[in-house]
N, C-alpha and C positions, 0 to 999 in steps of 0.2 A: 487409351489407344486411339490412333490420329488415321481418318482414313482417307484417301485423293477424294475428297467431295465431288471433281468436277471427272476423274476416272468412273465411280459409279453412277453416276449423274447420267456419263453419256453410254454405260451399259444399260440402263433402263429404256432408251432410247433406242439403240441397239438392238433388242431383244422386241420390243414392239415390233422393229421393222420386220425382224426375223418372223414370229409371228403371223403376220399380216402376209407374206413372202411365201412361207409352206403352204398357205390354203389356196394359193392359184391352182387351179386345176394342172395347168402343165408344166408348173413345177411338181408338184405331186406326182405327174407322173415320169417325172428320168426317175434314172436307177439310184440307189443311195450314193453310189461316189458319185458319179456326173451331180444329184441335189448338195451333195455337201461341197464339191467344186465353187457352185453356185453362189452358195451361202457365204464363203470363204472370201470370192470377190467383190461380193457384194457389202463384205465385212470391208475389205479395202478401199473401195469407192468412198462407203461413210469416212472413214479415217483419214482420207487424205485431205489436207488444208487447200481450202480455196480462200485468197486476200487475207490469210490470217487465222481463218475458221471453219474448219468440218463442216460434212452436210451433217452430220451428228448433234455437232455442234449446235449447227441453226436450227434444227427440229426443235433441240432442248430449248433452246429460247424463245421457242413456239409455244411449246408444248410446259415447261419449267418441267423439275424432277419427278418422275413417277413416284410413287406411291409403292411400300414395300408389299401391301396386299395385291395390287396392279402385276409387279412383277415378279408375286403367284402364279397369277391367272395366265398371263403371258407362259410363264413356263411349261403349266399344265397346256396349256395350246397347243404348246408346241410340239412334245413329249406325244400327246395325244394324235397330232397327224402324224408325225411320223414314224410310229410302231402302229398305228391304229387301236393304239388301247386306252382303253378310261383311266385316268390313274386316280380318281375319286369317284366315288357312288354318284350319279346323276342327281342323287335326291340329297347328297351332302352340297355338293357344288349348287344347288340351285336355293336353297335353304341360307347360305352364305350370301349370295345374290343379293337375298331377298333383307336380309338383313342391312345388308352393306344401302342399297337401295332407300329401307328409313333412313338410315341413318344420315344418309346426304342430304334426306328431304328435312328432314330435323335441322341439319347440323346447319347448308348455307343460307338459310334465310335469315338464321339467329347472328350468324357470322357478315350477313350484308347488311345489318341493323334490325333486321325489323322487330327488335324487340332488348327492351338494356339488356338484357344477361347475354355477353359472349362468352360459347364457350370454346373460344380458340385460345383464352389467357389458359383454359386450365394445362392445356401440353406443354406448357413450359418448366413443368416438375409438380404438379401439383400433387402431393400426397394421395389429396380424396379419390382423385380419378386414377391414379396407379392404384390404387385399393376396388375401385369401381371396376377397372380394368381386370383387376383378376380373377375379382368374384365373377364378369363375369366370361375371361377364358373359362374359367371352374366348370359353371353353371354349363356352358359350349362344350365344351366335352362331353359331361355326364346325360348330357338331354338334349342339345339341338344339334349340334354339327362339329365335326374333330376338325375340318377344314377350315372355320370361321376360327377357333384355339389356335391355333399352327400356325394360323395368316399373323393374328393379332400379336403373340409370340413372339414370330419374327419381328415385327416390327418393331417393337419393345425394345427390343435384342441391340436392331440396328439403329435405334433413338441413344440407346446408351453407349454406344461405342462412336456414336458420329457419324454416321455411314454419311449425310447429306450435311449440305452448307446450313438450313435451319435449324434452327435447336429446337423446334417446335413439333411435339409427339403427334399432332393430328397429321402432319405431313408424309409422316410416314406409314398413316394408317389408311387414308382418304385424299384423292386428289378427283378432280371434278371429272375428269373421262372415266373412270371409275364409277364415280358414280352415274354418269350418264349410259356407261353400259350397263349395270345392275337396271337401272330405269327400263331399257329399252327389252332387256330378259325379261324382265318381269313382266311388263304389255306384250311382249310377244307369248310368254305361256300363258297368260290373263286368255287372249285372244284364241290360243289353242285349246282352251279349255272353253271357252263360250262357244266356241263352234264344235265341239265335241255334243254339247250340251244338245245344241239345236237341231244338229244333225238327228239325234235320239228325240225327241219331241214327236 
């Protein structure tokens, strides 16, 4: 199965902006048609060509394709301001985070050299880490987080059917804004827990 690489490409792109769009305050507050109005135009602006190429477009060549775990979190974002409801446990999403977080700090400096072993060769089909990969969705389920299973899943999903232009599985598990918001979660609950701490002292 063959899918528009550069269609979903500029949905991930899309769905950020949306994202980023609903948490203004005064967008949040029109009513749900006048916000979906919004949203709608705003979806037209991105799509229309300028000299050849979408504001869409150019993001994405800013930005290259998100990351299937990315446009998770994006999704819950969004879902989440505009019903106001959680649609994962606070303690599952942040546990994912947190994961997501090593795993950047592991994964790019092996990836910029600092060390022979790259493991950016292994997404290109490698047996061990589809095997690694499962054991540990498995492992994610039955003991840390259903969230961090479902993310990784998808991705898997959409590695094997082509969803993006790279044939490479890390891409679709990990992209560096991803990881630099896990980063920035994690110091900020770091930060709210040392001042819980001190406060109580």
């Amino acid at each position: 199965m063959q899918l528009d690489t550069d269609l979903t490409g500029l949905f991930g792109v899309t769905l950020a902006v949306f994202a980023l769009l609903v948490r203004i305050p005064r967008v949040q507050a029109l009513p749900l048609p006048q916000r979906a109005a919004a949203l709608l135009a705003v979806l037209v602006v991105l799509s229309v060509p300028l000299w050849g190429l979408s504001l869409s477009g150019l993001v994405r060549g800013i930005t290259g394709d998100l990351s299937v775990l990315t446009l998770v979190f994006l999704l819950l974002a969004i879902v989440r301001t505009l019903n106001g409801r959680v649609p994962v446990a606070e303690t599952d999403r942040l546990r994912t985070l947190k994961a997501i977080a090593i795993a950047a700090l592991l994964f790019y400096p092996l990836v910029l050299g600092f060390s022979m072993f790259d493991p950016y060769r292994l997404g290109y089909g490698s047996l061990w880490f589809m095997l690694a990969l499962l054991g540990f969705a498995v492992w994610s389920t039955l003991r840390y987080s259903q969230l961090l299973a479902i993310g990784v899943a998808l991705a898997v999903a959409a590695w094997c059917v082509g969803w993006y232009e790279s044939p490479n599985l890390w891409d679709y598990l990990l992209d560096p804004w991803l990881g630099i918001y896990a980063a920035a979660v994690q110091a900020k609950h770091w930060w709210k827990q040392r001042r819980r701490e001190t406060s109580h002292v």
